[in-house]
N, C-alpha and C positions, 0 to 999 in steps of 0.2 A: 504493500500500500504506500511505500515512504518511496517507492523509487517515482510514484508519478511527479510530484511536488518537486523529487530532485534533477529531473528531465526537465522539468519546465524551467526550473531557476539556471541551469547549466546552457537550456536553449535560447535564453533571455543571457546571461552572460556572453553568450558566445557572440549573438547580435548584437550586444552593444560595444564587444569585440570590436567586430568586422566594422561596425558605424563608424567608431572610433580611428581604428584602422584606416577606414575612407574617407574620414575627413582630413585625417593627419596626409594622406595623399593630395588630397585635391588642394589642401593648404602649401603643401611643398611644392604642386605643380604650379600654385599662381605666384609662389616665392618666386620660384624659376621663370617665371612667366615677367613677373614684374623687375628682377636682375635684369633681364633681359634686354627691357626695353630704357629701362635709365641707368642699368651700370652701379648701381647702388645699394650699398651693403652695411650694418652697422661695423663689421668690421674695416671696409673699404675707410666709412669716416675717422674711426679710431685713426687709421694708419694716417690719414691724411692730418689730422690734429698731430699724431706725434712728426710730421715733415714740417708743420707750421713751426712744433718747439723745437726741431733742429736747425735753424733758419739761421745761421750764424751774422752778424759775431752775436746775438741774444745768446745760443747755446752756450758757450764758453761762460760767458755772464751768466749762466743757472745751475754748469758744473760748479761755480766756486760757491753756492749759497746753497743754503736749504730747502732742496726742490722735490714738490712731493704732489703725482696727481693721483684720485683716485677715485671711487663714486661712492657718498655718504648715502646710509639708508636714512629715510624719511618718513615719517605717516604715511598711511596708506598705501605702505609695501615697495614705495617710491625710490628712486634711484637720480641722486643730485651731483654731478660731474664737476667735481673741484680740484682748484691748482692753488697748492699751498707755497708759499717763496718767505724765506727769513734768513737774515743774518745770520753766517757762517755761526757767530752765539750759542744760535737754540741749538740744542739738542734733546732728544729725546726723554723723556722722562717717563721709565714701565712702570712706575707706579699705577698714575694716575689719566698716562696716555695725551697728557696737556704739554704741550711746548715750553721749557724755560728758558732763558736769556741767561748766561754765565756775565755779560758786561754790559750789563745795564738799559738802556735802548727805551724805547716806548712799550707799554705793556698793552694799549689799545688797538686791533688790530685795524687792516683795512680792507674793509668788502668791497669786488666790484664788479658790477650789471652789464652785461652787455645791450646791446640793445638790437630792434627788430631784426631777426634773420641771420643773428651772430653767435658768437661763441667765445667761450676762453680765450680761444686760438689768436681773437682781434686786439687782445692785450700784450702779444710779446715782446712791442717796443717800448712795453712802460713795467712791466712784472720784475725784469733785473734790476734798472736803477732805483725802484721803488723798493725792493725787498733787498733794497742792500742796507737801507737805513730802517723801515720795518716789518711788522711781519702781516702779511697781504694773503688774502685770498678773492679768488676769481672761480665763479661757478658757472656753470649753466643753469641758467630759467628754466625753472620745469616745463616742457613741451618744446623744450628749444635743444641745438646742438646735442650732444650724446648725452642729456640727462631722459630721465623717463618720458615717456610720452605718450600720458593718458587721451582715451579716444573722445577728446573733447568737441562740441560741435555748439556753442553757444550761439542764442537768435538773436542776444540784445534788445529786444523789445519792450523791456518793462524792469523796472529797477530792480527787482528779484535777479534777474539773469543780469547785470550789471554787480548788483554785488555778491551774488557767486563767482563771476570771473575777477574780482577782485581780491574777494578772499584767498581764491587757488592760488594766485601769484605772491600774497603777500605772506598767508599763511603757511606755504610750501619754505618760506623764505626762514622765518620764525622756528619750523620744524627744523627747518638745518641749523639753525645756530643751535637749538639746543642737543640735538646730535652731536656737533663740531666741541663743546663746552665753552663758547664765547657768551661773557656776561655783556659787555658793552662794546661796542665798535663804532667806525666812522664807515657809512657805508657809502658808494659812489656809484652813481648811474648815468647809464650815457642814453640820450635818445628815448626807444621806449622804454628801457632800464632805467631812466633818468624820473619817467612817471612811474613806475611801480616802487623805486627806492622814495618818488615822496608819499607813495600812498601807506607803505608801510612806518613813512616818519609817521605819518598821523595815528596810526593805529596803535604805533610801538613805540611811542616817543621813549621810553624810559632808557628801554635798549641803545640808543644811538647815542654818541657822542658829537657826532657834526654829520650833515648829511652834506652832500654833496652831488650835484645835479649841472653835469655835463649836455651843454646843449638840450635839452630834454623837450621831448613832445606833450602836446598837449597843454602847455600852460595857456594862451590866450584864448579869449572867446569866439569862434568859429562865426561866419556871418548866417548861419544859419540858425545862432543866439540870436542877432540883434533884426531876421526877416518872424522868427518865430515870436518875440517882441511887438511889434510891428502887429502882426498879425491880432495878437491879445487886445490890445489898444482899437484896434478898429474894429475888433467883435465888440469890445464894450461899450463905445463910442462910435458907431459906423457915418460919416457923414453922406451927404447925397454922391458925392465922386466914390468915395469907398464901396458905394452900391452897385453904383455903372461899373468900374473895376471888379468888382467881385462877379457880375453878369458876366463881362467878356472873357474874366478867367474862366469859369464855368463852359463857356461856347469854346474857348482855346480846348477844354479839358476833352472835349468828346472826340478831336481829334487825338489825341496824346495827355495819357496821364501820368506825369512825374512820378515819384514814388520819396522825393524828398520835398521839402519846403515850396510851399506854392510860390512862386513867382522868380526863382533862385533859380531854379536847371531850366527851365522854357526858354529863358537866355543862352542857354551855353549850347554848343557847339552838339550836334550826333554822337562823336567821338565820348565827350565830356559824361553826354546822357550815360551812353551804354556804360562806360568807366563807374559810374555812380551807382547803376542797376547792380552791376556786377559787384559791386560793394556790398551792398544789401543784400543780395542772395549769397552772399559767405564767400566767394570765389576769392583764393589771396594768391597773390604773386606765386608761390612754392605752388599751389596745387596747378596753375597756369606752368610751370616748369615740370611737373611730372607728367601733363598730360601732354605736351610737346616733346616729350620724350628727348631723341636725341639732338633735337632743335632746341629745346631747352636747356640743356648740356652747353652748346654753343653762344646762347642767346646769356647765361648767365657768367661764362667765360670773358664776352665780350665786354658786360657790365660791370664787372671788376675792373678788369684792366683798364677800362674809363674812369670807374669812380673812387680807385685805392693806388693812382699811377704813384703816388710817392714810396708806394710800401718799397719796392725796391730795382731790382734789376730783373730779365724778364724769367728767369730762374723761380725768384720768391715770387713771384706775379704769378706762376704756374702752379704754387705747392699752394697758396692762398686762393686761387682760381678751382682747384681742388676741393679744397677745404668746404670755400660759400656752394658750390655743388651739390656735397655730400650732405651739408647740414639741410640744404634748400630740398634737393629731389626724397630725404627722409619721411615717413611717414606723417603724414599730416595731423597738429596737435596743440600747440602753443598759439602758431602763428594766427589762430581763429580770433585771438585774442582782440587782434585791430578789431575787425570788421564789428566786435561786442561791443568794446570801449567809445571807438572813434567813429566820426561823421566820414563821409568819402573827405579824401586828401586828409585824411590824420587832424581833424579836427575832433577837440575831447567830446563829448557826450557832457562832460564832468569836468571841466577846465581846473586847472592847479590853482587858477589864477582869484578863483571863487573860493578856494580850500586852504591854501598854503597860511593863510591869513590865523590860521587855529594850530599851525605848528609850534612849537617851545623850544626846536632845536637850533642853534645854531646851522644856520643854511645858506651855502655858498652857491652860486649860480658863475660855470664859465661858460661864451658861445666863442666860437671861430670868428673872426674879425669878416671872411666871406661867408658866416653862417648861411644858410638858408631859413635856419630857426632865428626868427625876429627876437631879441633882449629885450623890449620894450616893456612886457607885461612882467617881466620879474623887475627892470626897472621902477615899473609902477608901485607892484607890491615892496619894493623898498620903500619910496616916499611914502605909501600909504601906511608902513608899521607904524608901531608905537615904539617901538622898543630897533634903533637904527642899528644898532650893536649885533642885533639877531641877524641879519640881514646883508649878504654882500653881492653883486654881482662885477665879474670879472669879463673881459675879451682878449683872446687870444691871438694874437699877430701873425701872420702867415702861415693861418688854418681856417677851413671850413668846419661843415660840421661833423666830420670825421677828424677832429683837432687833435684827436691822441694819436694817431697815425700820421696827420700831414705835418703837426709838429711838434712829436713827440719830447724832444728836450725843451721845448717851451710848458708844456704839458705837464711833464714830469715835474718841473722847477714850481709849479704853481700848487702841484696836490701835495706837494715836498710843504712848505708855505703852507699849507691850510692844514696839515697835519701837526705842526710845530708847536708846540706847549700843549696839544690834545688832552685833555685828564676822563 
């Protein structure tokens, strides 16, 4: 009587065998499938990250110091890709697994963010001279470069999904440090990294010692604040031209209906539209490079070498041309993050410029003297503190807004300076 029950269980084991079996196939067939068409591998990136740190002369500058990468576990089973650099000093300590300093130095360290589309890797002309005086770390953003990359797909529609994707980044952030055993630090963010290190000032004030916000997206208010403004005003107030105007947009709309701010895109260009749609329906630059396959490959080849020509000669041009590839053509997961936060062309959702104002830390602002990110609204938020002490903004001479690549010893000399008497 007992072998029936054991026939059933053995013949349900065995299917869900063979299921198993068949998926793990059809999974490896579209691995192979998808290798195929963009070349791209998580070991391919690794290997590409370690030709970025053999990039000499930086190499040589990381033999003599304390260099260490390797990937911290995080909440939620998470995997945070970090490059440790310190004074020849530190050594190791098995007690406790924390770093000491034998000759004295800074005890506060320095975090730093990369920003949209990058990775550790974009730090190697600043990680030597900076961890030659303290002790510095460089991570990957969760979704970004060789850190984890949860299957995230954010709509942005409703403050709920805004402060989820805010939480992930800030909180994923917070998980590493207490992983790492860091009580306090100066953290430093470039670009998008430049807004998520100040969302986390707000969150995590206690934790920071001086933030610091390189070039950083998202601080001014998008025109898409002052037509939605606008808008409010003439709903409450509509005068007789507001009425005729609101008719004719209405008769425009049946031809063509925008999907952002009334009266904003009907202006712009086909090109401008579709760019905008495509913003909104999630599509980011990375998943436009996997789906062009080996066009893609080429197309993002050629936009390095236009947009990173100082990095060096065309040697490092190719091992860095590499690198933004690997991280770019990777499984899509982080980068969802614009399309959540930001209006089409990186305009915030959430402007810094509205927020920054309820920060307590000490916070520095540098741009590139040819930024393309405008100083003006952290200008602003200077004159408008109360407290001018809290508040600095810097500009960097013979750099854009890639300043720590175009001029790195300028760069260096300035986070050297804002690191200096740190407590």
């Amino acid at each position: 009587m007992s072998a029936g029950p054991v026939a059933v269980l053995n013949s349900s084991s065995a299917t869900t065998d063979n299921n198993n079996k068949h998926q793990q196939c059809n999974n490896a067939g579209m691995s192979w499938l998808r290798w195929l068409w963009l070349n791209q591998s998580d070991e391919q990136l690794a290997a590409a990250e370690d030709a970025v740190f053999g990039i000499e002369p930086f190499a040589q500058v990381f033999h003599q110091l304390y260099f260490d990468r390797r990937m911290v576990e995080i909440d939620g089973g998470y995997r945070i890709n970090t490059v440790e650099v310190a004074p020849p000093a530190y050594k190791q300590n098995k007690n406790n697994g924390r770093k000491q300093e034998e000759d004295g130095g800074d005890d506060v360290p320095l975090v730093m963010l990369h920003g949209f589309g990058g990775g550790v890797g974009f730090w190697v002309k600043n990680l030597g001279e900076l961890g030659q005086r303290h002790h510095v770390y460089a991570i990957d953003l969760l979704g970004f470069g060789r850190s984890s990359r949860p299957k995230w797909r954010f709509k942005g529609t409703t403050d709920a999904d805004l402060n989820e994707c805010e939480a992930s980044f800030v909180d994923s952030i917070e998980s590493w440090r207490k992983a790492v055993g860091i009580d306090r630090f100066v953290l430093l963010g470039h670009s998008m990294g430049g807004y998520v290190a100040a969302l986390y000032g707000l969150k995590y004030p206690g934790r920071l010692a001086k933030l610091i916000l390189a070039s950083p997206v998202g601080m001014p208010r998008g025109p898409h604040f002052h037509e939605l403004e606008r808008e409010a005003q003439q709903a409450a107030h509509p005068t007789p031209q507001d009425k005729q105007e609101a008719a004719e947009q209405e008769e425009d709309e049946k031809e063509y209906k925008p999907r952002g701010p009334r009266g904003l895109i009907n202006k712009q260009s086909y090109t401008v539209r579709t760019i905008e749609w495509m913003w909104r329906q999630g599509v980011s630059a990375q998943s436009v490079i996997r789906f062009l396959g080996p066009l893609g490959a080429r197309l993002t080849r050629a936009f390095v070498h236009r947009r990173f020509e100082p990095f060096g000669n065309d040697q490092n041009h190719e091992v860095l041309q590499e690198y933004v590839y690997q991280i770019s053509a990777a499984h899509g997961s982080g980068e969802y993050m614009i399309n959540t936060l930001f209006e089409p062309f990186a305009w915030a959702k959430r402007p810094l410029c509205d927020r920054l104002g309820r920060v307590q830390v000490p916070t520095v602002f540098i741009y590139g003297a040819h930024d393309w990110m405008n100083p003006r609204a952290a200008q602003d938020l200077l004159l408008q503190s109360t407290n001018k002490n809290l508040i600095r903004v810097d500009v960097l001479r013979g750099a854009g807004h890639q300043l720590f690549i175009e001029n790195p010893q300028g760069f260096n000399r300035h986070i050297l300076a804002y690191m200096r008497g740190v407590q």
